[in-house]
C-alpha positions, 0 to 999 in steps of 0.5 A: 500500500503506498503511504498517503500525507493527510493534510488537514484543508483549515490548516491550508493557507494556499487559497488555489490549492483548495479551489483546485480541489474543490474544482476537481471534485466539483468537475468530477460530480458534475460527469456523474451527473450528466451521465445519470441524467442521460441514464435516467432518461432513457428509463423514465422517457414514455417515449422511447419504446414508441420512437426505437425497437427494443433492441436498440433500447436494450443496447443503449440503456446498457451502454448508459448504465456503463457510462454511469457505473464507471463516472460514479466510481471514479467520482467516488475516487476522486472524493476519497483522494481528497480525503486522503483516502485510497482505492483503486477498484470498484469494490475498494472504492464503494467500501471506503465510501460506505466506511467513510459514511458518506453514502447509507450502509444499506447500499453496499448489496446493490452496490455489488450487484452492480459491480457484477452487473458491469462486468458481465456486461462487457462480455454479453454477446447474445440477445437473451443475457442482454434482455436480462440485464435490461430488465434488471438496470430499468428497475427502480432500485438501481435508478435510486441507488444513483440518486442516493449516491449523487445527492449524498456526494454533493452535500460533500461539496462546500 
């Protein structure tokens, strides 16, 4: 493990040095944000089955779940960097940030779910497997956990 210098930020005098952080975790945020904005979109838009066939809904729900997952772990590393905290991993990086207790204890099921979710979704190669996971990211349980994570994240910002 590499060792980490934990500097306390009211101590910093460096007025850049905090907005540079500040920025980078403001601009990591804000790439969740738009990602989950445009996965939510997809799900919750009436529209959407009436303008494309399911194949094509199947495989852009999955590829904005994707977008979504990978800008939320890497948020959430970001976060942790500035907290002096390390993680190189999905897996690390939802633990750390449970422990830290920025996001609820209850999430930590769903938020493994997902991390298999990912990954078997970069090796789906047939229609069936695809269509179960369509049906399992459209549900409501997923969608939360995003929100959850994203409203918790921005309380984190001063």
């Amino acid at each position: 493990m590499r060792e980490v210098d934990i500097i306390d930020l009211r101590q910093v005098k460096n007025v850049q040095f905090i907005e540079n952080i500040i920025k980078g975790k403001v601009w990591a945020l804000e790439r969740f944000r738009k990602s989950f904005k445009k996965f939510k979109e997809i799900i919750d838009n009436p529209l959407i089955p009436e303008i494309f066939n399911e194949e094509f809904i199947v495989e852009i729900t999955a590829k904005r779940f994707e977008y979504t997952y990978e800008s939320l772990w890497k948020t959430i590393k970001e976060f942790l960097r500035v907290r002096g905290v390390e993680c190189n991993s999905p897996k690390s990086c939802f633990r750390e940030i449970i422990k830290e207790g920025i996001v609820p204890q209850e999430l930590e099921n769903i938020l493994s779910e997902m991390i298999i979710i990912r990954n078997t979704l970069v090796h789906v190669y047939d229609e069936e497997q695809a269509e179960e996971i369509y049906k399992r990211i459209s549900q409501e349980d997923i969608l939360k956990t995003f929100e959850i994570i994203l409203n918790s994240l921005k309380k984190e910002i001063p």
